[in-house]
N, CA, C and O of each residue as an XYZ file, in Angstrom:
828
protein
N      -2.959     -7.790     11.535
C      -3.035     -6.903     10.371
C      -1.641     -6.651      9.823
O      -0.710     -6.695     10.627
N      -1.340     -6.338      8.278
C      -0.254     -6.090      8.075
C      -0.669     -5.063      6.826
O      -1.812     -4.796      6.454
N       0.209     -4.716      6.450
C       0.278     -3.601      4.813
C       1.853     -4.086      4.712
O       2.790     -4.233      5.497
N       1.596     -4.263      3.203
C       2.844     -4.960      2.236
C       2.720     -3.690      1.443
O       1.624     -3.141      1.331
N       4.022     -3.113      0.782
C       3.819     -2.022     -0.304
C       5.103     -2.261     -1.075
O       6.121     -2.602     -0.472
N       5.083     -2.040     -2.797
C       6.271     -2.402     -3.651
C       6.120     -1.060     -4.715
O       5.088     -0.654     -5.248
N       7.379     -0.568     -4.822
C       7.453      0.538     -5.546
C       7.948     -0.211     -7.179
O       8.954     -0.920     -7.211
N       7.063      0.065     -8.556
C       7.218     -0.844     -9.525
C       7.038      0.349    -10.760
O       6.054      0.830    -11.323
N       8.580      0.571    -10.878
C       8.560      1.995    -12.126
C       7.520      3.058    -11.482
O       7.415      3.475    -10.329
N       6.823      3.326    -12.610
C       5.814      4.542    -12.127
C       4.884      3.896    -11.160
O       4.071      4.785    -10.905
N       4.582      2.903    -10.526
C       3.207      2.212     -9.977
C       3.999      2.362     -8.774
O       5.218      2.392     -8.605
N       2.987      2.452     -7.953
C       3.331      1.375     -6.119
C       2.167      0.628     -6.201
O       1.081      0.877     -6.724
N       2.534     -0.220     -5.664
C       1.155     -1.395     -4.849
C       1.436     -1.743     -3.647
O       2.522     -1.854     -3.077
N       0.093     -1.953     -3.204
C      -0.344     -2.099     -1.877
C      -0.931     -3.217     -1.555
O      -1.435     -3.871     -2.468
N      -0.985     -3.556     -0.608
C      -2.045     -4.698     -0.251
C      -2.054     -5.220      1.346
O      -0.918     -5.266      1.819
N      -2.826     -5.508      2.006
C      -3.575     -5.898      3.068
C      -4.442     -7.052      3.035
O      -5.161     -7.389      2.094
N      -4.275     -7.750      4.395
C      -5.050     -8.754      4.780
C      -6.559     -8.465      4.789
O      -7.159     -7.903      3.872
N      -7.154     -8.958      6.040
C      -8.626     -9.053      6.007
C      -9.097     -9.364      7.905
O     -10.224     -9.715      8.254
N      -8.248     -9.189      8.601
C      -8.259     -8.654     10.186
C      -8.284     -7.795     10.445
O      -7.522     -6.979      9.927
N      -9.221     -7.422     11.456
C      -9.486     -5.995     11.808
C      -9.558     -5.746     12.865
O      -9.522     -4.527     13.033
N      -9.696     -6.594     14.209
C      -9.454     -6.679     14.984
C      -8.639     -7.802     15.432
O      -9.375     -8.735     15.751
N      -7.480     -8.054     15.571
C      -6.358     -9.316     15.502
C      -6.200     -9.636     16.951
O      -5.925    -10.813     17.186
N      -6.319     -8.809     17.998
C      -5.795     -9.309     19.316
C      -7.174     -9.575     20.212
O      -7.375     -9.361     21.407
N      -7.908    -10.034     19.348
C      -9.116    -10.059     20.481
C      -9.374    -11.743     19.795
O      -8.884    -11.931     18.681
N     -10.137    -12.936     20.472
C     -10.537    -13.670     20.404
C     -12.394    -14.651     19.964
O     -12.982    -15.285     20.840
N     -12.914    -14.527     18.590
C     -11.676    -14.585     17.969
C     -11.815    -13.909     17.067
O     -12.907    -13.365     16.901
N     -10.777    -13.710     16.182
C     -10.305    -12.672     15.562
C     -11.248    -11.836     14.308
O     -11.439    -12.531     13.310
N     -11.657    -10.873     14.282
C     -13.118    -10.218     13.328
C     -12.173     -9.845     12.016
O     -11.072     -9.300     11.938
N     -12.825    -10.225     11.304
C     -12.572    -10.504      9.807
C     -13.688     -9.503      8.945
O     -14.882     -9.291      9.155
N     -12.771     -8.993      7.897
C     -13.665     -8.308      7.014
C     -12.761     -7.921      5.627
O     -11.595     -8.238      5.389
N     -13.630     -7.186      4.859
C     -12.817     -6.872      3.554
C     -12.085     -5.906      4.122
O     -12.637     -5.266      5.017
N     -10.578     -5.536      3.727
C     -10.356     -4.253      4.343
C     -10.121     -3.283      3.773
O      -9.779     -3.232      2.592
N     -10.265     -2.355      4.516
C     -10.558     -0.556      4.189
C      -9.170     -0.182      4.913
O      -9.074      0.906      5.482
N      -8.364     -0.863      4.894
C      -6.900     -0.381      5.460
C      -6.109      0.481      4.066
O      -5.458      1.526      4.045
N      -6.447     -0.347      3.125
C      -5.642      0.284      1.555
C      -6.531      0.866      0.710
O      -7.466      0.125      0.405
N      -6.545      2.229      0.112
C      -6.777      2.594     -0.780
C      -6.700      3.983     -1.222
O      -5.937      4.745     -0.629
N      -7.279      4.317     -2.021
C      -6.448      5.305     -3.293
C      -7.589      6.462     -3.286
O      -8.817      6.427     -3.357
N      -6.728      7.395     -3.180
C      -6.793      8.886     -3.334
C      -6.050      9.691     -4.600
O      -4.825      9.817     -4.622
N      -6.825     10.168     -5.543
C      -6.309     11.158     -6.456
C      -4.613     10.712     -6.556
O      -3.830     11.412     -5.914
N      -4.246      9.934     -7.096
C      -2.678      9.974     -7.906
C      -2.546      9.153     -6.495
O      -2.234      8.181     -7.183
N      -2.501      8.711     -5.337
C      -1.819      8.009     -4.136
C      -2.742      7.157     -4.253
O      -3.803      7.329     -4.854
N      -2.192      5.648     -3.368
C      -2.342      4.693     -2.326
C      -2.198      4.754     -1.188
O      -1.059      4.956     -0.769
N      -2.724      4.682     -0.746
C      -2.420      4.577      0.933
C      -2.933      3.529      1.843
O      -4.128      3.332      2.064
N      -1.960      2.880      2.347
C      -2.364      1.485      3.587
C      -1.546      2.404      4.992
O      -0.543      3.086      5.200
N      -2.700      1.892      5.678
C      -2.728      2.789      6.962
C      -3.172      1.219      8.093
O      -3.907      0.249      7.912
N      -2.475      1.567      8.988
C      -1.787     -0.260      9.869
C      -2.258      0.801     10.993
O      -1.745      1.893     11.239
N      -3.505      0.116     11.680
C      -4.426      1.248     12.776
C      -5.276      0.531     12.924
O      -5.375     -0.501     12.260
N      -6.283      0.952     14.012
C      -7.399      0.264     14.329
C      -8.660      1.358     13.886
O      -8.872      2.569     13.934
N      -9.348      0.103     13.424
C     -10.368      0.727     12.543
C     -11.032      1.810     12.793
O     -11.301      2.529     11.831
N     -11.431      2.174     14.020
C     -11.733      3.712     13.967
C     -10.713      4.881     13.395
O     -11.067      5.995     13.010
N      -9.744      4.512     13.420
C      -8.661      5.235     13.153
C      -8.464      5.370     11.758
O      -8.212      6.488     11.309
N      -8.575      3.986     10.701
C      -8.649      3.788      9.603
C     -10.101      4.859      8.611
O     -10.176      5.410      7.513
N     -10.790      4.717      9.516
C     -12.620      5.016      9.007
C     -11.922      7.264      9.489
O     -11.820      8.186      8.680
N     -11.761      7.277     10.347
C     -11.169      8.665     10.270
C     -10.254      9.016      9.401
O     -10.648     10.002      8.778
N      -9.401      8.730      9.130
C      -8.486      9.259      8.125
C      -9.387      8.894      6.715
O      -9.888      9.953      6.338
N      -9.690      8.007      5.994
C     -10.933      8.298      5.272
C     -11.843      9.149      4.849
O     -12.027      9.462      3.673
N     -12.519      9.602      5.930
C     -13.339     10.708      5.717
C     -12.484     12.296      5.865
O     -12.877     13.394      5.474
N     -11.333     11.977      6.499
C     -11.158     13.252      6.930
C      -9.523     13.875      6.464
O      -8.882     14.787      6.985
N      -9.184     13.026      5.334
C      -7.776     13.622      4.834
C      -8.013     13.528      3.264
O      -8.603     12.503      2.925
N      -7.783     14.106      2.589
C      -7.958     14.905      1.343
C      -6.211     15.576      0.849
O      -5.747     16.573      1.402
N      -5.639     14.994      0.018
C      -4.106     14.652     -0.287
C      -4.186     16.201     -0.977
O      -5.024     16.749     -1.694
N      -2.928     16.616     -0.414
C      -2.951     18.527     -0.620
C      -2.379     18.276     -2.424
O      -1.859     17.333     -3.019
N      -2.781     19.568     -2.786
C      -2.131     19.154     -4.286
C      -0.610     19.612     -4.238
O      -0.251     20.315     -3.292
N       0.176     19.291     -5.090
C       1.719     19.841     -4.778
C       2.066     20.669     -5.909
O       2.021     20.518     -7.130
N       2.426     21.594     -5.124
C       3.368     22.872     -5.713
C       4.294     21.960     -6.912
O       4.976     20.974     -6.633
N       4.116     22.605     -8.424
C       5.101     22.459     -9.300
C       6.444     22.258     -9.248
O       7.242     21.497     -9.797
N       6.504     23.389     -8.216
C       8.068     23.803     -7.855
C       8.745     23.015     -7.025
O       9.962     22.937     -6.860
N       7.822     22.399     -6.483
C       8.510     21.004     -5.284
C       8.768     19.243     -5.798
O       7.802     18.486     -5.887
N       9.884     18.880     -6.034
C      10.123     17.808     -5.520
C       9.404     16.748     -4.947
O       9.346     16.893     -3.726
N       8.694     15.495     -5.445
C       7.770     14.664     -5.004
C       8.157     14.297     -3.747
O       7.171     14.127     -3.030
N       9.370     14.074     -3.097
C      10.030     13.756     -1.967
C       9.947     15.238     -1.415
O      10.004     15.224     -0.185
N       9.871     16.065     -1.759
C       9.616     17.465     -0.217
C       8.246     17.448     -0.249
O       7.607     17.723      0.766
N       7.774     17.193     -1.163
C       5.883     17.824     -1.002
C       5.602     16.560      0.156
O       4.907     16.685      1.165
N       6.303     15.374     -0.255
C       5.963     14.439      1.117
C       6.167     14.445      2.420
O       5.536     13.829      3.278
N       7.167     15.238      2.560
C       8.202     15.267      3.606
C       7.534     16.878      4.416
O       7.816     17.205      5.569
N       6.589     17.721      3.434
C       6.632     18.846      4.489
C       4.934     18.885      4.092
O       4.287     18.153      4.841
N       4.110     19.604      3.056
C       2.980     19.134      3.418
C       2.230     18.395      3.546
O       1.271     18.271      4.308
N       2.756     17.673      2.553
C       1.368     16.405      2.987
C       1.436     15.744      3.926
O       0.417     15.138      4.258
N       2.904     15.573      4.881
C       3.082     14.970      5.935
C       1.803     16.028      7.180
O       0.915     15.684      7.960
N       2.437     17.479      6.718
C       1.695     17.729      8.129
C       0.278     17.601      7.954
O      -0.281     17.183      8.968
N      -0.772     17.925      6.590
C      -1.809     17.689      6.500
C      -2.589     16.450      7.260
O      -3.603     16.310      7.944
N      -1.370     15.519      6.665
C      -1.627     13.856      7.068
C      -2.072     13.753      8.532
O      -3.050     13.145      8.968
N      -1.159     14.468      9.203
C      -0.965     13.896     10.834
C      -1.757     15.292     11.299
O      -2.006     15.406     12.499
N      -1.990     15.906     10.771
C      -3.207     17.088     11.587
C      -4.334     16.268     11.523
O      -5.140     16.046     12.427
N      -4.326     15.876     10.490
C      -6.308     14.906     10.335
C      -6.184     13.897     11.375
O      -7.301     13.442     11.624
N      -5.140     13.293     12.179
C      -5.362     12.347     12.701
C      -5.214     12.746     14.301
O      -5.171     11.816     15.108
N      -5.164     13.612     14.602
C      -5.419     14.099     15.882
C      -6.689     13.439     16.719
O      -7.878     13.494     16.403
N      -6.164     12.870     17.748
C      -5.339     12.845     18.822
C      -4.819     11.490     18.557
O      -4.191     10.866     19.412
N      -5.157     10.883     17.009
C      -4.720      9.326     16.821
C      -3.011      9.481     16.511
O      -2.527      8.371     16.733
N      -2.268     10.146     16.216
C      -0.850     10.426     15.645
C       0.115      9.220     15.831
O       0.742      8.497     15.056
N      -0.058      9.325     17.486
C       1.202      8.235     18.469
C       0.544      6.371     17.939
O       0.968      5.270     18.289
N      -0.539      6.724     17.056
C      -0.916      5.329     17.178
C      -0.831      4.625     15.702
O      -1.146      3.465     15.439
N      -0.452      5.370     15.029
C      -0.626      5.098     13.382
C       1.192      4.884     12.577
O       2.257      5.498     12.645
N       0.724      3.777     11.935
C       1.836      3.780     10.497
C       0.970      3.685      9.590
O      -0.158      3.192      9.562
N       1.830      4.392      8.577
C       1.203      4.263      7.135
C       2.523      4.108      6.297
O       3.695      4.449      6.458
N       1.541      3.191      4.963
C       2.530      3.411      3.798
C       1.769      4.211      2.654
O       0.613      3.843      2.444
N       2.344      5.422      1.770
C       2.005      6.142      0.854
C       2.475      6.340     -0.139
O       3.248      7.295     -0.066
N       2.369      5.604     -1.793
C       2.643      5.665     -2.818
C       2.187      6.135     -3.916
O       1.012      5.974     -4.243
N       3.323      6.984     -4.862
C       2.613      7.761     -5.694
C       3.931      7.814     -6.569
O       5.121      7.821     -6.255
N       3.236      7.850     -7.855
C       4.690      8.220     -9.170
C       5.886      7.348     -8.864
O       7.037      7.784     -8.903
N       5.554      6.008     -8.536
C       6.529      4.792     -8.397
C       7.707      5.295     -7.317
O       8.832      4.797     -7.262
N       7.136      6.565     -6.331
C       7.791      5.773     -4.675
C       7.038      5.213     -3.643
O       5.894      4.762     -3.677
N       7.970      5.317     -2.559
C       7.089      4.511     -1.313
C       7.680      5.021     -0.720
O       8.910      5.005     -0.766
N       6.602      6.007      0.479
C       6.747      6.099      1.901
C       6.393      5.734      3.137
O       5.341      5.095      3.183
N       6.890      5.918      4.074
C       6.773      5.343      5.098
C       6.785      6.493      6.205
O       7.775      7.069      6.657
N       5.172      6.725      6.597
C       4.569      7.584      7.332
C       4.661      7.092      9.079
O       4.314      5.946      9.362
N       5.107      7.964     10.096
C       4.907      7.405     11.579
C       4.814      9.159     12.679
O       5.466     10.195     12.549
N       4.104      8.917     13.324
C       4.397     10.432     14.264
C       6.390     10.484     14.470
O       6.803     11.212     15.373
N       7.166      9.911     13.839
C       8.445     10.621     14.111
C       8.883     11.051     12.634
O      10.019     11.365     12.278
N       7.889     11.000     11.968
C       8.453     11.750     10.539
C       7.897     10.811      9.148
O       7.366      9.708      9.284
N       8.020     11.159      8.448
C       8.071     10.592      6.757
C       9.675     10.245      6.311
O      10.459     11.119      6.679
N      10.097      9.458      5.804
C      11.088      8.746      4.585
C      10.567      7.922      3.568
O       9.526      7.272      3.661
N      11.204      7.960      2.745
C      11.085      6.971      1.540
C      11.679      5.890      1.474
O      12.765      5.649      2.002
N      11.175      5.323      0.976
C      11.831      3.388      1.185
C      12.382      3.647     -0.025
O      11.725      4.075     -0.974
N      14.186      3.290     -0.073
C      14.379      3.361     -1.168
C      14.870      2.423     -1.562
O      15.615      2.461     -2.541
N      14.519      1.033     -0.745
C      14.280     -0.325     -1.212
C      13.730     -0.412     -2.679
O      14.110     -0.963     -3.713
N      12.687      0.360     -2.321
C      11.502      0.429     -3.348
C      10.437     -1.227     -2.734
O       9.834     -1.986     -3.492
N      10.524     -1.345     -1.215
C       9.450     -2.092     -1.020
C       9.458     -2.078      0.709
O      10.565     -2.253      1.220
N       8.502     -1.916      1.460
C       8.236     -2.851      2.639
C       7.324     -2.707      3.269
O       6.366     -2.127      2.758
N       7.250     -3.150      4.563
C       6.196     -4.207      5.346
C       5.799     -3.484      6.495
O       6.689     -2.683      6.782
N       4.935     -3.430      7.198
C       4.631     -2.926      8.153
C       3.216     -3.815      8.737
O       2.328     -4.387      8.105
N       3.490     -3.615     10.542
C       2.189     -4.676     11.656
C       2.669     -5.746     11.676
O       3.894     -5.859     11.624
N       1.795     -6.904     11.763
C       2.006     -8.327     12.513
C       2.725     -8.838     10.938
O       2.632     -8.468      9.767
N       3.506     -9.945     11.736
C       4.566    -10.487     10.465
C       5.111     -9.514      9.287
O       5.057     -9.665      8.067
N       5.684     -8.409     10.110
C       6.282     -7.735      8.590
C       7.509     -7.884      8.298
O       7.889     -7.480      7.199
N       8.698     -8.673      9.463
C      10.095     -9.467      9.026
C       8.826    -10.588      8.085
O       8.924    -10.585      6.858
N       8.130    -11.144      8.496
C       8.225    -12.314      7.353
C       7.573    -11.984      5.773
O       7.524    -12.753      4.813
N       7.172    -10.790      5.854
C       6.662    -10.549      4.761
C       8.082     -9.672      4.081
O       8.498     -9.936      2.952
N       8.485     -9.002      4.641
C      10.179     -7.967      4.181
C      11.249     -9.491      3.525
O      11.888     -9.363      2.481
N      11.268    -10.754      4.288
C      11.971    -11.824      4.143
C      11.577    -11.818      2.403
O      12.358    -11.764      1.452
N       9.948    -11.904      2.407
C       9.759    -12.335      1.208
C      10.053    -11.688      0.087
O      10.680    -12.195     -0.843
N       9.567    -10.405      0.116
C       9.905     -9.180     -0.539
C      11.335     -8.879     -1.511
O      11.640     -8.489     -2.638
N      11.926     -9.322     -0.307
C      13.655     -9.145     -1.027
C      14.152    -10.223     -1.637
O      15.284    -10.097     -2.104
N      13.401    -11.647     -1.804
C      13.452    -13.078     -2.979
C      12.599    -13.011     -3.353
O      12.178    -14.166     -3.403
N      11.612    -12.111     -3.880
C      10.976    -11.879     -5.193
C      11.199    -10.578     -6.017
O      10.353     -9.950     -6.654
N      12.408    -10.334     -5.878
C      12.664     -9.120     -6.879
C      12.874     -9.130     -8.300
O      13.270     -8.180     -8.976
N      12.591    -10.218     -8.674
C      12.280    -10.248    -10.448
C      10.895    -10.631    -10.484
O      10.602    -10.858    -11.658
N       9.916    -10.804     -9.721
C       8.860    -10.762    -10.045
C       7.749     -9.337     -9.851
O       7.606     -8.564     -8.903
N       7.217     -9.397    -10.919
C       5.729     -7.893    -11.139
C       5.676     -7.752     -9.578
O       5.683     -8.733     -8.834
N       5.618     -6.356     -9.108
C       4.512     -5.858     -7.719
C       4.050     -5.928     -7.732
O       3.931     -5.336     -6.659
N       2.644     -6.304     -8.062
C       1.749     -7.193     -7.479
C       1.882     -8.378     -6.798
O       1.542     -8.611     -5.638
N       2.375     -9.080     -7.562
C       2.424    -10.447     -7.959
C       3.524    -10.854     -6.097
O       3.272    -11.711     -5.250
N       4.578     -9.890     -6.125
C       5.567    -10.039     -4.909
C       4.395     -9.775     -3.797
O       4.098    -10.765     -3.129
N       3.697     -8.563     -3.518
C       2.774     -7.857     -2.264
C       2.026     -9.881     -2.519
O       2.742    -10.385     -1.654
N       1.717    -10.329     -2.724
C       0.714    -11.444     -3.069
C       1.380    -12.315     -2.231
O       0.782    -12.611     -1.197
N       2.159    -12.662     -2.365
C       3.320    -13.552     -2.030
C       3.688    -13.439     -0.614
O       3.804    -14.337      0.220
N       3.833    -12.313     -0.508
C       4.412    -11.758      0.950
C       3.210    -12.429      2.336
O       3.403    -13.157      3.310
N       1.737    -11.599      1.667
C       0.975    -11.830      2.407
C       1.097    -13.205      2.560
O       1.217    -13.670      3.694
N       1.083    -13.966      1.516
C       0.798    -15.436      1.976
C       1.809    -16.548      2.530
O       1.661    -17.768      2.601
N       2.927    -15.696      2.913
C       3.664    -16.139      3.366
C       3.758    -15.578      4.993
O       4.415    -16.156      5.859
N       3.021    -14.429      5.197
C       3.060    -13.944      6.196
C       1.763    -14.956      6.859
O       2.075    -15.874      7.617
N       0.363    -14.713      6.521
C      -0.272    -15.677      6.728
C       0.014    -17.477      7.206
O      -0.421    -18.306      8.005
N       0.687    -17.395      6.484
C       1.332    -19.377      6.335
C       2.118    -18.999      7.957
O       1.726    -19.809      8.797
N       2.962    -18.121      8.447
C       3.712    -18.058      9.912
C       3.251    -17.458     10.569
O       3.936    -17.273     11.575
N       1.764    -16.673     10.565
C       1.473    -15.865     11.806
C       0.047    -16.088     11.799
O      -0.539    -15.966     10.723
N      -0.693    -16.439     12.987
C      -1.953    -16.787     13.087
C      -3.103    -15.275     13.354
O      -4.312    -15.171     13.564
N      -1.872    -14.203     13.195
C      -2.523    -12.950     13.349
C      -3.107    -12.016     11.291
O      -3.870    -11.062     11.143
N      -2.596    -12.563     10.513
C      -2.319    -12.848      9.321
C      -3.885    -13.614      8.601
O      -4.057    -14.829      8.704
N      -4.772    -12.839      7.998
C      -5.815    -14.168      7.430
C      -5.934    -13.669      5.820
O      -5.060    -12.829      5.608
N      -6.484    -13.848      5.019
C      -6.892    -14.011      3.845
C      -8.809    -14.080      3.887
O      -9.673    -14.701      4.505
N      -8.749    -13.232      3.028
C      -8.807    -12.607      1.647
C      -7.921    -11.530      1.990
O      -7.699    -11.139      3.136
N      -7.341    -10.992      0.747
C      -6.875    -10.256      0.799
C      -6.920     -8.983     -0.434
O      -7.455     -9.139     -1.531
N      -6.335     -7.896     -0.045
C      -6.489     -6.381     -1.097
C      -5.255     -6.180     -1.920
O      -4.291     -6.797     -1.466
N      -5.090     -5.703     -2.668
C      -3.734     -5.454     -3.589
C      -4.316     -4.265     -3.979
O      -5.519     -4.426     -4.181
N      -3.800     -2.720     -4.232
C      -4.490     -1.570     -5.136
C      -3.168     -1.424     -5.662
O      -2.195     -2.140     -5.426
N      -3.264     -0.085     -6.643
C      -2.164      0.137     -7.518
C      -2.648      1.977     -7.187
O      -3.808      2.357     -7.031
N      -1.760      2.613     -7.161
C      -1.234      4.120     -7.673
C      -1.758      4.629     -8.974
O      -2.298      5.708     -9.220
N      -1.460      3.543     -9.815
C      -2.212      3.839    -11.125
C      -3.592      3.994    -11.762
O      -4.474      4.065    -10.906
N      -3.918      4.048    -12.701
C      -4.842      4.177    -13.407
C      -6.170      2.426    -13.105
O      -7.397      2.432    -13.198
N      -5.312      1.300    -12.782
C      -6.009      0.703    -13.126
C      -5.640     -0.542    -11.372
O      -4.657     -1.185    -11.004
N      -6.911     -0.335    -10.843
C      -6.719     -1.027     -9.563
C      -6.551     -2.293     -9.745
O      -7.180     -2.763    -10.693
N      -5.649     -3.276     -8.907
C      -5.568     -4.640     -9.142
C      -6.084     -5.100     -8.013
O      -5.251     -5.423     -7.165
N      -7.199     -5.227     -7.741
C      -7.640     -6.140     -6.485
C      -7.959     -7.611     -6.476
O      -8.355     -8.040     -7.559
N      -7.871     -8.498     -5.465
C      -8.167     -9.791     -5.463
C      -8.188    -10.411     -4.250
O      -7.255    -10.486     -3.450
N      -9.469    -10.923     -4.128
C      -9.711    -11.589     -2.755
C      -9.499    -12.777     -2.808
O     -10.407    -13.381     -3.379
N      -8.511    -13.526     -2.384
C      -8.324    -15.516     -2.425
C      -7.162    -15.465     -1.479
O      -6.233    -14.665     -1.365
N      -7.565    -16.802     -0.692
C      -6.828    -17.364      0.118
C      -5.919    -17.766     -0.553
O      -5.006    -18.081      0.211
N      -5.580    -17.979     -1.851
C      -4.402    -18.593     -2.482
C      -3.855    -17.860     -3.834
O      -4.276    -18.345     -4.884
N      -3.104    -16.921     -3.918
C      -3.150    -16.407     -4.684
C      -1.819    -17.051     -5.955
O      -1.683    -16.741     -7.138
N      -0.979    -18.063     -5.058
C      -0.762    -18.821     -6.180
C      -1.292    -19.400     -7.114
O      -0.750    -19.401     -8.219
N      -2.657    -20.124     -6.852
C      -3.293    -20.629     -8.132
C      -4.160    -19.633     -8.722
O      -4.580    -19.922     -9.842
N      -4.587    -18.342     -8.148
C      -5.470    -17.655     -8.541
C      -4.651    -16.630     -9.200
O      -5.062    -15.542     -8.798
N      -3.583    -16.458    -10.110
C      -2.764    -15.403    -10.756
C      -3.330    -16.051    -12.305
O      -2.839    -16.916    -13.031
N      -4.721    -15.120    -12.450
C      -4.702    -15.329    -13.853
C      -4.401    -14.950    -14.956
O      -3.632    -14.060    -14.593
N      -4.373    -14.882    -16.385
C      -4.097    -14.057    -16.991
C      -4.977    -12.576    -17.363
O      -4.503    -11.780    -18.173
N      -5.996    -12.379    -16.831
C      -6.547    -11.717    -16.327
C      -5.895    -10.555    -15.679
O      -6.111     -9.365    -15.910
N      -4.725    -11.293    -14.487
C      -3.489    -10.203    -14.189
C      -2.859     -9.818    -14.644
O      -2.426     -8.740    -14.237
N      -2.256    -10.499    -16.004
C      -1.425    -10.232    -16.677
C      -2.112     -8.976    -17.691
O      -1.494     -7.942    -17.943
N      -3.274     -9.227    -18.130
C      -3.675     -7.947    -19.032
C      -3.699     -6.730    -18.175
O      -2.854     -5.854    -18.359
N      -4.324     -6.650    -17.538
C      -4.213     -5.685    -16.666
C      -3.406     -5.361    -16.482
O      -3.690     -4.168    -16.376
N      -2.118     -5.441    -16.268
C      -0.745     -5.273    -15.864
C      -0.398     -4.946    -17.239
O       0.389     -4.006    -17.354
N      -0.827     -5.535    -18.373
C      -0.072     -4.912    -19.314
C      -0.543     -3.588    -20.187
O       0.129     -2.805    -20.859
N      -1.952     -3.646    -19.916
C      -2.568     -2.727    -20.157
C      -2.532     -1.251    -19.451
O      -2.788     -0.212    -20.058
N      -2.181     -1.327    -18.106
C      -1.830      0.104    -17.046
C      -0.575     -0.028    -17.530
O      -0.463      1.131    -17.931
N       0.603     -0.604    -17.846
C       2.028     -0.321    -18.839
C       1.847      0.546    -19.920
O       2.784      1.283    -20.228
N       0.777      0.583    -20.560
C       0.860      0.531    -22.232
C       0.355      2.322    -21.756
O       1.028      3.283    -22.126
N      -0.910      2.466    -20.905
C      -1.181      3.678    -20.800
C      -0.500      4.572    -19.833
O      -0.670      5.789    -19.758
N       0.514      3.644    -18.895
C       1.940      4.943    -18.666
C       2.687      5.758    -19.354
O       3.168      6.879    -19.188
N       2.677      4.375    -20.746
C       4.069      5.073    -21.805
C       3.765      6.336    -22.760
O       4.566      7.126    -23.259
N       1.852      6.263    -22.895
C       1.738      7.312    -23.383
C       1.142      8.289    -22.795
O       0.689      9.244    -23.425
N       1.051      8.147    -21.254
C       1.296      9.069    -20.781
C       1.981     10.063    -20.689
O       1.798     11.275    -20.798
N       3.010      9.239    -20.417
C       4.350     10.003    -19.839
C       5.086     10.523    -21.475
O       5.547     11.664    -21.497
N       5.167      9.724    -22.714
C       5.032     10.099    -24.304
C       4.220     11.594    -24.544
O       4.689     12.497    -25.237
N       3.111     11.654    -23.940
C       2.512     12.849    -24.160
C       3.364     14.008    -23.181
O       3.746     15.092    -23.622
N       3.538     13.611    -21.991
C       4.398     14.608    -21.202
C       5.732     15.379    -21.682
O       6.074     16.520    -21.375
N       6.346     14.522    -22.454
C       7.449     14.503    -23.017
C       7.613     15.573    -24.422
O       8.562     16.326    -24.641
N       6.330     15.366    -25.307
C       6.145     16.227    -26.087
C       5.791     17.684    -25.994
O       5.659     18.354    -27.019
């Protein structure tokens, strides 16, 4: 299992393989429920599936105080909310959590922000971080895509289909073993279309 995450202006994206149980023989495959989105967040959570299916049902993203800083509301409640729901799972979980184009990086020794603005976490995440940092002129999506399938291509723990979500308004998912030939323009609207309704978003905020 792995979670890839890229912080892209206002967006993060996410994305995950399709192993769910990786160290057992042979290896159980499914769509995965490792990544996805809660009210304004993403979240990929690198756990074993009971663990995954609990935090699911049982964490609900606190709303944040005006007065706080997107980096403290992470760092003090929603962290502890986070890791109270996961009791007695704590010592066993990473997560990555993106919202308003950052990325964190959740573990029982605390919360930080990647201020990479990208990385990797579980089986092959040097080879997916390798990838990450020679695709930095390409869309987040398009890099999380890449990663996986490069992580896949060197680790037999690594399979395809795979998940991509977005932070934003408009989810980018896609299941293919190859997501080089499968980048259609299809992605591209989409991508340009969750652009177009940031600017007047954030245009309306402004006014």
């Amino acid at each position: 299992m792995i979670i890839c995450a890229v912080a892209s202006q206002t967006e993060v994206y996410i994305g995950s393989d399709s192993i769910v149980l990786p160290h057992i023989t042979p290896s159980v495959i499914a769509p995965s429920l490792s990544v996805y989105r809660r009210t304004g967040y993403v979240i990929g959570v690198c756990a074993m599936p009971y663990i995954v299916h609990h935090i699911r049902a049982s964490f609900i993203p606190p709303k944040r105080n005006d007065k706080l800083t997107l980096e403290t509301h992470m760092a003090t409640t929603f962290y502890r909310e986070f890791m109270s729901s996961l009791t007695p799972y704590r010592e066993n979980i990473q997560a990555l959590i993106g919202s308003m184009g950052k990325l964190f990086y959740f573990s029982h020794y605390g919360v930080v922000e990647c201020v990479d603005g990208y990385m990797a976490i579980g089986d092959a995440a040097d080879i997916a971080l390798g990838s990450l940092y020679s695709t930095m002129n390409m869309a987040g999506y398009k890099r999380i895509a890449v990663a996986l399938s490069a992580a896949t291509k060197h680790n037999h723990l690594i399979r395809a289909p795979y998940t991509i979500l977005s932070s934003g308004l408009y989810a980018v998912s896609r299941y293919s073993p190859d997501f080089h030939s499968n980048m259609t323009e299809v992605d591209l609207t989409a991508q340009k279309q969750e652009q177009r309704e940031n600017a007047r978003r954030y245009s309306r905020k402004e006014n």
